[in-house]
N, C-alpha and C positions, 0 to 999 in steps of 0.2 A: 163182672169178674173182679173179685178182690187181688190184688198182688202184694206180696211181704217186698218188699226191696233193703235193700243195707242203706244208701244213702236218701231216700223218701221213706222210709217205712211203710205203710199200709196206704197202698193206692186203689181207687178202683176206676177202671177199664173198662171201655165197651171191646166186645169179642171182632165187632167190626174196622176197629181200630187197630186191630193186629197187624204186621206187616211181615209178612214171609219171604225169607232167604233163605230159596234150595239149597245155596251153597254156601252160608253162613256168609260173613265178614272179614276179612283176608285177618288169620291168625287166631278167626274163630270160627274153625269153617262147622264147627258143629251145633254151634248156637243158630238158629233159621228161626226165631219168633222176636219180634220186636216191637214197642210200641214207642212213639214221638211223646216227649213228658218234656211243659214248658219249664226252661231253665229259673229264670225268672220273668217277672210280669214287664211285659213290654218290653223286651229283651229278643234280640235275632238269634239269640241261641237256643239249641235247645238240648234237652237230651236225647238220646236214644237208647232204652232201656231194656236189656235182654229179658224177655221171658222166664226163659228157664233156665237163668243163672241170675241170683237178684242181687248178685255183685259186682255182676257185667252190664256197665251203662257209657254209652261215649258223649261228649259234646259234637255236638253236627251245628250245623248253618246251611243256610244259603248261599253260594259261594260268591253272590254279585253284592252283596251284602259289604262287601271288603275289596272287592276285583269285577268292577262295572264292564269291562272287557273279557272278561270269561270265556272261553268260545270251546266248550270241550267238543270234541266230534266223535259221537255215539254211535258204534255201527250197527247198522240194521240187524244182525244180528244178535247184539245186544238186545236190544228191543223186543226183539222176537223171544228171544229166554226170559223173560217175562209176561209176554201176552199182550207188548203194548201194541194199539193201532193204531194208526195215524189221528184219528178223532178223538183217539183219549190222552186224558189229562197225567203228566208229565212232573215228576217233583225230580230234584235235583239237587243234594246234600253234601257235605262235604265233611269228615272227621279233624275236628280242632284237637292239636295235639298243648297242652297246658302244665309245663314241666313247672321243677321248682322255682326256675328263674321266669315269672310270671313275664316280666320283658321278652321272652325268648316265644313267645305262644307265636303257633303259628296253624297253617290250613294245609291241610291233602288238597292239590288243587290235580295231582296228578290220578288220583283213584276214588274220584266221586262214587255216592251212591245212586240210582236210578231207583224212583220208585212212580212205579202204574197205579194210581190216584183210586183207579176202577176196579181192578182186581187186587190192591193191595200186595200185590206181589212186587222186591227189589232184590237186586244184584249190587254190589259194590266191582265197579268195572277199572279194568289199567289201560290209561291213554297211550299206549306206546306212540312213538312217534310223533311227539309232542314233547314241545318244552317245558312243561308244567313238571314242577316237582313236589315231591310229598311233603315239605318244608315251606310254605312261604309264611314271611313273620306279617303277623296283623298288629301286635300293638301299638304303634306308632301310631296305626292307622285308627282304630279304638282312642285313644287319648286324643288323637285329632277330631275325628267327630265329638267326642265328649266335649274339646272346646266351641266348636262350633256352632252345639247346643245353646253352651250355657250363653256364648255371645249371643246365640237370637232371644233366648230369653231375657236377657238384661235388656235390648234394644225393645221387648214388646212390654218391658214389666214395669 
C-alpha cells in the first residue's frame, strides 16, 4: 500500500503493519489506522502515522528508553479490549510531546499506548491512580546519553 503523507511524502506500507485503534487516540478518537514509521535511522523514536489523515503523525518511544523504572499497571481489562492473551507479544509506546522550546520535550508516561504485536490491534490507555503524568521532560536525559556515547567513543577510537 502506497501512503501520500505531508511530513514523509510517498510511503509504502505493508497492509499488515497497520495497527487498529477502535477508539482512536485521546483527541483523535476518530482516527483508528496507524502505522509505526522510523523517525530516524537508529533512533528510539519513532513515528506514528495516521492513515487516514496524512497530516496526523506523533512521535512515540519506548518509554524505558528514558525511565528504566517504568512500571505502568495495565488492567486486564485493558488487555482484553484488544485481544491480548497472556502468550502474546506486548508493545508498549508512549507520545513525545516536542514544543517550540526543544528543552521543554517531554514523554506521556501517564497514557501509554498498548499494542497486541499478534493482532495488531492498540488502545492508548489512562493510568489513573498513579503518579505518572503526561509531562515528564526527557531532554536532559537525551543530551546525557548523547554525552555518554560520544565518551565511549572517544575511549574506543
Amino acid at each position: 500500500m502506497i501512503l501520500e503523507t505531508e511530513r514523509f511524502g510517498k510511503i509504502e506500507l505493508e497492509e499488515s503493519g497497520i495497527i487498529t485503534f477502535e477508539h482512536g487516540i485521546i483527541g483523535f478518537e476518530d482516527l483508528g489506522r496507524f502505522a509505526i514509521i522510523d523517525y530516524l535511522e537508529d533512533s528510539s523514536l519513532k513515528w506514528l502515522q495516521a492513515i487516514d489523515d496524512p497530516k496526523i503523525a506523533f512521535v512515540v518511544c519506548d518509554p524505558w528508553t528514558f525511565f528504566e523504572d517504568y512500571d505502568p499497571r495495565i488492567e486486564k481489562e485493558e488487555k482484553e479490549d484488544i485481544g491480548l492473551a497472556a502468550s502474546d507479544a506486548m508493545t508498549i509506546l508512549c507520545i513525545v510531546t516536542v514544543p517550540k522550546d526543544i528543552s521543554k520535550t517531554s514523554l506521556n508516561l501517564l497514557s501509554p499506548i498498548i499494542i497486541n504485536q499478534k493482532k495488531m490491534k492498540a488502545k492508548q490507555i489512562i493510568l489513573y491512580n498513579s503518579d505518572y503524568r503526561s509531562k515528564h521532560e526527557i531532554f536532559k536525559i537525551i543530551k546525557l546519553k548523547e554525552k555518554i556515547k560520544e565518551q565511549k567513543a572517544e575511549k574506543t577510537g
